[in-house]
DSSP file (Angstrom, degrees, kcal/mol; ACC not computed):
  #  RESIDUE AA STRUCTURE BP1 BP2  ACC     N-H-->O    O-->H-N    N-H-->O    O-->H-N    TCO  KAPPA ALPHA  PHI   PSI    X-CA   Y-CA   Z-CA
    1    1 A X              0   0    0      0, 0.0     2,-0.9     0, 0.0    49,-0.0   0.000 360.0 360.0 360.0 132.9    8.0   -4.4  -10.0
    2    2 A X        -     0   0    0      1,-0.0     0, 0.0     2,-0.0     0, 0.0  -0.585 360.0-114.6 -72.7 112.0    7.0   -1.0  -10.8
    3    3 A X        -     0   0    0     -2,-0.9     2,-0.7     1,-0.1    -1,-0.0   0.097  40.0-149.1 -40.0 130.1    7.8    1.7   -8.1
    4    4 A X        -     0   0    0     44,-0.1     2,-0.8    -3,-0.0    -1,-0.1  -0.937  17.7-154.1-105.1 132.5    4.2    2.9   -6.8
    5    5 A X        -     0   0    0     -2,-0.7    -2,-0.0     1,-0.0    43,-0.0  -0.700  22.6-151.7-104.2  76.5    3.2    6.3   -5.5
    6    6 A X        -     0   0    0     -2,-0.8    37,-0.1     1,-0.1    -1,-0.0  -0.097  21.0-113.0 -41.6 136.6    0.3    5.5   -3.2
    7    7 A X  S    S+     0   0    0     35,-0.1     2,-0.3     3,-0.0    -1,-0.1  -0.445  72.9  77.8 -69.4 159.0   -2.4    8.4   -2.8
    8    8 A X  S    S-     0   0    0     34,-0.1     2,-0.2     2,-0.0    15,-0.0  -0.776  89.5 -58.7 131.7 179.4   -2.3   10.1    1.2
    9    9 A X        -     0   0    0     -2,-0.3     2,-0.4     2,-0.0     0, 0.0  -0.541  44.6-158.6 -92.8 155.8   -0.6   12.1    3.1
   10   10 A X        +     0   0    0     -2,-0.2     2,-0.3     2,-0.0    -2,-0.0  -0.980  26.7 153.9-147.7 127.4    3.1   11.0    3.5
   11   11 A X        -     0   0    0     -2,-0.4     2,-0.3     2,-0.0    -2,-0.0  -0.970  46.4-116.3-160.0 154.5    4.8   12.7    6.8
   12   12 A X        -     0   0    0     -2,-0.3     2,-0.5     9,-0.0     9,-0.0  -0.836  36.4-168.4 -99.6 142.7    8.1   11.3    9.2
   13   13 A X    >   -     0   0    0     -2,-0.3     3,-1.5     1,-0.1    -2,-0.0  -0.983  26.6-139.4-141.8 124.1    6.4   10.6   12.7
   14   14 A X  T 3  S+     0   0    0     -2,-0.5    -1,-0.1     1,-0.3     4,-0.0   0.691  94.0  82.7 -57.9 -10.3    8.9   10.0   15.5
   15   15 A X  T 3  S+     0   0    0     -3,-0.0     2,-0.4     2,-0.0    -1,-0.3   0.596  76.5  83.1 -56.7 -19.5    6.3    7.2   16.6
   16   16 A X  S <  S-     0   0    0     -3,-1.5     3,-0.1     1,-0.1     4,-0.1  -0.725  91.6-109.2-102.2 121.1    7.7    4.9   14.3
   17   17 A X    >   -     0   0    0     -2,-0.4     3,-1.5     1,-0.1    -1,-0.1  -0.200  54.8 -81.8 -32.9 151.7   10.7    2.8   14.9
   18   18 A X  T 3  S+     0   0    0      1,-0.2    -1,-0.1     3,-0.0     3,-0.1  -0.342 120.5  11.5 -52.3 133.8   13.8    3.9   12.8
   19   19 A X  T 3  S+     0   0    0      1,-0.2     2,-0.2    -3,-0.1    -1,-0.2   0.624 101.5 114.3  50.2  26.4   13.4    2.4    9.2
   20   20 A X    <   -     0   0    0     -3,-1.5     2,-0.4    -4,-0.1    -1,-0.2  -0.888  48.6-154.6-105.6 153.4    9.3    1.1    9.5
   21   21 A X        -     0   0    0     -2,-0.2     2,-0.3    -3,-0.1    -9,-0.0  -0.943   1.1-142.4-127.2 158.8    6.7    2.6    7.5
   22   22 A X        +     0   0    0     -2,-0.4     2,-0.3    -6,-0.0    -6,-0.0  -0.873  15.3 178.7-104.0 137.8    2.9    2.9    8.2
   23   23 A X        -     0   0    0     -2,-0.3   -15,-0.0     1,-0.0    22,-0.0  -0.996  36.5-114.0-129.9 140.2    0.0    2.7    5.8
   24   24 A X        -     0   0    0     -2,-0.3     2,-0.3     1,-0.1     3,-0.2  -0.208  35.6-132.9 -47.1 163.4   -3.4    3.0    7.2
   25   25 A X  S    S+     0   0    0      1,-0.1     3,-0.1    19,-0.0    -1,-0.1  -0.999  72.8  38.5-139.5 163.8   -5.5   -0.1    7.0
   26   26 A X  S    S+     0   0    0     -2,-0.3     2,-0.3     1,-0.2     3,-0.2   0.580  90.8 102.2  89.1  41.0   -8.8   -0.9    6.0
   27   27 A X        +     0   0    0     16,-0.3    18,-0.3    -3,-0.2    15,-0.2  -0.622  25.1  91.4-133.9-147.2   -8.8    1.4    3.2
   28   28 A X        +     0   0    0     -2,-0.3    14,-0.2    16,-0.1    -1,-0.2   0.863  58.5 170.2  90.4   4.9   -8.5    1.0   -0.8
   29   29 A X        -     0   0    0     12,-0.4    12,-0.6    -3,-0.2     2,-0.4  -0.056  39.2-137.5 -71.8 156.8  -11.9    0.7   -0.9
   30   30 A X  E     -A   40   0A   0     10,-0.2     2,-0.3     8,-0.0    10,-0.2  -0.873  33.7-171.9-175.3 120.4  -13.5    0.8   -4.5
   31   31 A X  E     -A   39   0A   0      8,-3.1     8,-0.7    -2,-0.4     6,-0.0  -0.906  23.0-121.9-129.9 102.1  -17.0    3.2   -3.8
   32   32 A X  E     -A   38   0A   0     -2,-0.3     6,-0.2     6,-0.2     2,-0.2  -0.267  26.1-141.8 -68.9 146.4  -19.8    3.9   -6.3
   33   33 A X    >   -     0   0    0      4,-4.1     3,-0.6     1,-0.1     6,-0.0  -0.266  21.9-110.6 -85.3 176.7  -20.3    7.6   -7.2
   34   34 A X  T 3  S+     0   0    0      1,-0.2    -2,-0.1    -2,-0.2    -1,-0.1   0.738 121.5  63.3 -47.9 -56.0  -23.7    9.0   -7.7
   35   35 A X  T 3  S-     0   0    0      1,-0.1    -1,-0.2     3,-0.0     3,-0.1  -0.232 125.8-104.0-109.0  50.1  -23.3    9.5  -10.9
   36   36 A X  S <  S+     0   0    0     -3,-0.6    -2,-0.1     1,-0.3     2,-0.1   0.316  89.8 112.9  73.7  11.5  -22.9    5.2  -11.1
   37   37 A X        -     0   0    0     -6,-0.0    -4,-4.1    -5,-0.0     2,-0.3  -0.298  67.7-112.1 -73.9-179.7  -18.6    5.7  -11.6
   38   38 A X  E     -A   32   0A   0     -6,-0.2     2,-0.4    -3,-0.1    -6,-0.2  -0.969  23.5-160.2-129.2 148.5  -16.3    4.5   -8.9
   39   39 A X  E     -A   31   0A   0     -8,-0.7    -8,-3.1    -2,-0.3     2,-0.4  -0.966  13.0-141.5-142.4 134.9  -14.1    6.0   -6.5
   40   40 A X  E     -A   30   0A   0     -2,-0.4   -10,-0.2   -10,-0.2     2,-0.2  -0.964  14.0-160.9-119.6 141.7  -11.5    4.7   -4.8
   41   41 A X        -     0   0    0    -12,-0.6   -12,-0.4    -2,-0.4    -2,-0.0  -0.670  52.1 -18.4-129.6 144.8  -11.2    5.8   -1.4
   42   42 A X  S    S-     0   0    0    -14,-0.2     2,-0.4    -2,-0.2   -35,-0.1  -0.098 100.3 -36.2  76.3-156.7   -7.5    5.3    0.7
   43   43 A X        -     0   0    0    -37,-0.1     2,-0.9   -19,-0.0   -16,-0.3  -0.893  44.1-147.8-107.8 100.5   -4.6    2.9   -0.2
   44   44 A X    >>  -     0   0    0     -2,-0.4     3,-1.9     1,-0.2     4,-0.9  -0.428  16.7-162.9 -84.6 113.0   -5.4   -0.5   -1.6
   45   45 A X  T 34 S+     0   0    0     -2,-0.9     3,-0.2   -18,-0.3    -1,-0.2   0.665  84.6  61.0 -71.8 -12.3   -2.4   -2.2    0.0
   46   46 A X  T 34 S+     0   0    0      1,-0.2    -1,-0.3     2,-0.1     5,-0.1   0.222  95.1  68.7 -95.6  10.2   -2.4   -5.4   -2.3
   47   47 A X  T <4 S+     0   0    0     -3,-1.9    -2,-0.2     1,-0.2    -1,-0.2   0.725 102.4  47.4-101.7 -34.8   -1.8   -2.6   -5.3
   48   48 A X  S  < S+     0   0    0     -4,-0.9     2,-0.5    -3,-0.2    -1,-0.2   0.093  93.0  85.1-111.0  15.9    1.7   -2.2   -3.7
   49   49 A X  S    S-     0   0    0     -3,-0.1     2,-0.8    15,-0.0    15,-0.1  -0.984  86.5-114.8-125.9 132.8    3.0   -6.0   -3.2
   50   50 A X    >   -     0   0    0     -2,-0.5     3,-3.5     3,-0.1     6,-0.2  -0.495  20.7-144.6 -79.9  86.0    4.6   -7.3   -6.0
   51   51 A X  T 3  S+     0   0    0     -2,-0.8     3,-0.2     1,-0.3    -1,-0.1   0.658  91.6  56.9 -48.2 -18.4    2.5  -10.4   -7.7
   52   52 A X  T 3  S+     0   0    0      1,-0.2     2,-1.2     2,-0.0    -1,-0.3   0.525  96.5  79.6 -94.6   1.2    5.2  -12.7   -8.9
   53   53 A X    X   +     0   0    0     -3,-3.5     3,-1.6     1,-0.1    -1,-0.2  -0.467  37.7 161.9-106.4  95.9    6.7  -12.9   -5.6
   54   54 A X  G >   +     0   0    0     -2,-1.2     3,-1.2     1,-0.2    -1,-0.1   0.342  57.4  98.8 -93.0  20.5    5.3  -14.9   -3.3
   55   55 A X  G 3  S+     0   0    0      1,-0.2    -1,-0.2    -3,-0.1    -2,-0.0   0.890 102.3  36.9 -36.0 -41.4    8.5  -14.8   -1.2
   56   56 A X  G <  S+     0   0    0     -3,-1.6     9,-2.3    -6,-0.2     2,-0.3   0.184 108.6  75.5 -96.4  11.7    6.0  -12.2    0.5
   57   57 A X  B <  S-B   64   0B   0     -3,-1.2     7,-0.2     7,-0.2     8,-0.1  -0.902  84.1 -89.1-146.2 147.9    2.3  -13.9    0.1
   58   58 A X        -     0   0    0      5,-1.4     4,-0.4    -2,-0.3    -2,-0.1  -0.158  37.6-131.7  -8.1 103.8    0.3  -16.6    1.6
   59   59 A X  S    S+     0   0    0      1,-0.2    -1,-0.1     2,-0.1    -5,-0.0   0.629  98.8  22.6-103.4  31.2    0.7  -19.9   -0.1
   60   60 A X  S    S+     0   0    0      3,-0.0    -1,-0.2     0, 0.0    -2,-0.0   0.677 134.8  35.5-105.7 -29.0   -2.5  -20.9   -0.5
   61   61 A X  S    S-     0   0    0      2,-0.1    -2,-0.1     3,-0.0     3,-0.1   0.990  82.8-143.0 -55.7 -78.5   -4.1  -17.9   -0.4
   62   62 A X        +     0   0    0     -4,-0.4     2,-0.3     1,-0.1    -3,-0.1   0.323  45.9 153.5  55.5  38.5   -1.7  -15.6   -2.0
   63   63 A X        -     0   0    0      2,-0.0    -5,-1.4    -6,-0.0    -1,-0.1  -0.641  46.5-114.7 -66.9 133.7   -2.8  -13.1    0.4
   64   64 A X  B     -B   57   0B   0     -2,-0.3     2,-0.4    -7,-0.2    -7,-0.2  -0.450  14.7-127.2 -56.0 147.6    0.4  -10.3    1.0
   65   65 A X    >>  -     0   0    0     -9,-2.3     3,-1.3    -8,-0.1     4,-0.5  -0.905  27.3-176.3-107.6 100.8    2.1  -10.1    4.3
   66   66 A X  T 34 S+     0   0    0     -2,-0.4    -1,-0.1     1,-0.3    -2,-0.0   0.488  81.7  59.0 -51.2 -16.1    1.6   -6.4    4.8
   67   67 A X  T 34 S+     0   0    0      1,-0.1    -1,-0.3     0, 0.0    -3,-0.0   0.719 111.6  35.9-100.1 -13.9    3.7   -6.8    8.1
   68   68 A X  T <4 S+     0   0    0     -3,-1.3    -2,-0.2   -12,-0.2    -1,-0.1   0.588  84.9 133.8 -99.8 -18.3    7.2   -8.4    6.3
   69   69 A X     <  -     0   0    0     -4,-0.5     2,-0.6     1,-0.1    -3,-0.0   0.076  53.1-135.4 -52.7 132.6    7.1   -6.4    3.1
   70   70 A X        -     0   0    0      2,-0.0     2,-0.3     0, 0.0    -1,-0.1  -0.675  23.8-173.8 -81.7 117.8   10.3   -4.8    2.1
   71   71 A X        -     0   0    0     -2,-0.6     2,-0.4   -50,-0.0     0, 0.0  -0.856  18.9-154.3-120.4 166.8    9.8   -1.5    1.0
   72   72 A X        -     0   0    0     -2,-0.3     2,-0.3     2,-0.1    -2,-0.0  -0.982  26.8-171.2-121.0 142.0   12.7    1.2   -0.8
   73   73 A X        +     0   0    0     -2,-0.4     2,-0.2     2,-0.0    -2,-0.0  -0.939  14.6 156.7-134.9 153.9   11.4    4.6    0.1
   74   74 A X        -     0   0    0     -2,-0.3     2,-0.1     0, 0.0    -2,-0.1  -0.887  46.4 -74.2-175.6 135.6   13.0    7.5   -1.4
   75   75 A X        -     0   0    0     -2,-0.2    -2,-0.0     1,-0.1     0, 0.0  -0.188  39.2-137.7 -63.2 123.6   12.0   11.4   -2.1
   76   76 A X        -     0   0    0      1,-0.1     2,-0.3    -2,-0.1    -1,-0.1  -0.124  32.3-103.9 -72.3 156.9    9.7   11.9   -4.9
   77   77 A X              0   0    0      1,-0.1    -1,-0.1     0, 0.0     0, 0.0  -0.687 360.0 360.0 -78.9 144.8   10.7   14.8   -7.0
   78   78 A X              0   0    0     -2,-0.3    -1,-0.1     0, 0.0    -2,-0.1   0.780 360.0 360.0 -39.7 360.0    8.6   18.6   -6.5
């Protein structure tokens, strides 16, 4: 899978258990502009789960389960 670099703010919040991450939900949203383009609005969370492994996905759906996902986080460069 290729590493992906969600759009957002990215910050350590002692709220969080040691070694969970948070992504907002309900966003990712796919918005018509004005001027009849599209804008995608948030973090489309199904962008970031890896599609040949359905270790992680529904198996009838193939919906992700955003709450088991393994993720490797690690500091982008400036």
């Amino acid at each position: 899978m290729t590493p992906t670099r969600p759009p957002g703010t990215r910050a350590i919040d002692d709220r969080l258990m040691p070694g969970h991450a948070a992504l907002a939900n309900g966003f990712g949203l796919d918005l018509s502009t004005e001027d009849g383009g599209t804008e995608r609005s948030g973090v489309a969370l199904n962008t970031l789960t890896d599609l040949t492994d359905l270790t992680w996905r529904d198996p009838i759906a193939g919906t992700p389960w955003h709450k088991h996902v393994p993720a490797r986080i690690q500091p982008l460069p400036a």
